[in-house]
N, C-alpha and C positions, 0 to 999 in steps of 0.2 A: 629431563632429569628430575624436573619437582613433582609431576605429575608420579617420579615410579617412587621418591622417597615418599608422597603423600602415601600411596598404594600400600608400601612397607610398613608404616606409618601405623595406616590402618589393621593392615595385619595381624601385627607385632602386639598391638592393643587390644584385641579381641579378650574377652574372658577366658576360653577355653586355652588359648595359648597362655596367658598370664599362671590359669591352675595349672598347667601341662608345668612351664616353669619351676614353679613352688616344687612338684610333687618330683622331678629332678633333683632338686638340689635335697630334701628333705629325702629323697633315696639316697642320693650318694651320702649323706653324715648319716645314714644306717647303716648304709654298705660296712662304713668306717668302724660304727659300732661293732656289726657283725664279724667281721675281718679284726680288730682287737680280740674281742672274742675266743674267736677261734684259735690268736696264734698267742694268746696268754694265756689260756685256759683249756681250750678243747684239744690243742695240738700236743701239746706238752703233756696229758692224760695220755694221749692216744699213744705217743712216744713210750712212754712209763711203761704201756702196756705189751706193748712190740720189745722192746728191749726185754725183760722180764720171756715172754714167749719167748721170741724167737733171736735173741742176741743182737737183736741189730740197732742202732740211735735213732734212726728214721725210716720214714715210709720208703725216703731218697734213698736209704743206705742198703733198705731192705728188697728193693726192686730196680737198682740202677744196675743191677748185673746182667738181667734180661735185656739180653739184646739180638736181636732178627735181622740179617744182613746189614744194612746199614741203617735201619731205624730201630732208635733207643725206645723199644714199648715197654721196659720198667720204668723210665720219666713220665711215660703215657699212663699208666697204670697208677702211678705217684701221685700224678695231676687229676684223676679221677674220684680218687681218692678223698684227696684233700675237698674238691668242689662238691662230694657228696657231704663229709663233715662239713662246711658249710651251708650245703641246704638244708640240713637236719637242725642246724646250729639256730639258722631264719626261720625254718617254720615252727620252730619250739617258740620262739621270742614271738613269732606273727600269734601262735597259737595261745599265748600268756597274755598278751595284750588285747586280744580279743575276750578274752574270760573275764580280765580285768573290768573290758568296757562295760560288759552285761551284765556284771555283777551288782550294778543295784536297779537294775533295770526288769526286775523281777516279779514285779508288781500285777498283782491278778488284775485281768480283766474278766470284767464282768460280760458274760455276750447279753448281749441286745436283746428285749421282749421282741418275742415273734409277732407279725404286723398282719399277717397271714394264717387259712387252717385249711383243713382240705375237707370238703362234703362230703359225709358219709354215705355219699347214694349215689351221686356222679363222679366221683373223685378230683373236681374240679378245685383250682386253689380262687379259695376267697379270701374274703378282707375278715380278719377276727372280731369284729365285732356284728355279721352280720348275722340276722334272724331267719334267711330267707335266702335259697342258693338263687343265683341270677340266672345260672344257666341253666338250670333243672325245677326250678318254681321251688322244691322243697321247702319244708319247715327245717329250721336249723336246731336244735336245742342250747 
């Protein structure tokens, strides 16, 4: 039994488990974020807008009539719905947070002198400072 808690032990402690961790719990309090979001914000628009069209309070109210023998595919249609304003909702926020990151990260780089040039007579690549092609004898100018 101590040999399989050491084993656990070791496991449990690894690095990548530890960030696997982190990166859990630091998704679920976005989830959290995202999912506020959406139902103070993006769902109560979206309502606004449905009502106004088409007289109904919700996505619920506006497809829970659709019904096909005994499966409710206006609740399916509802839930579709909703999961897509969500992903819209995350990859605006993923998308803004990323803009954010690189935004002072904009800085020219300069590229590198070239260390190399290529022989005008063998098209062979040499070293730029040479006077004389290695592989063709040439004169270089």
């Amino acid at each position: 039994m101590k040999k399989f808690l050491n084993e656990f032990k070791e496991f449990a402690m690894k690095g990548n488990m530890i960030d696997m961790s982190i990166g859990v719990v630091i998704g679920a309090a976005f989830g959290k974020i995202v999912t506020g979001l959406t139902e103070c914000i993006i769902t109560p628009l979206i309502a606004l807008i449905i009502s106004t069209l088409f007289h109904a309070e919700s996505t619920d109210q506006l497809f829970s009539s659709i019904i096909i023998g005994p499966f409710p595919v206006g609740q399916l249609i509802s839930t579709i719905i909703d999961f897509l304003i969500t992903a819209i909702v995350l990859f605006l926020i993923v998308k803004a947070i990323n803009r954010l990151q690189t935004l002072g990260h904009h800085e020219a780089e300069e590229e590198a002198a070239p260390t190399t040039k290529v022989c005008p007579y063998c098209k062979s690549e040499i070293a730029i400072d040479a006077v004389k092609c290695p592989h063709c004898t040439s004169e270089i100018e």
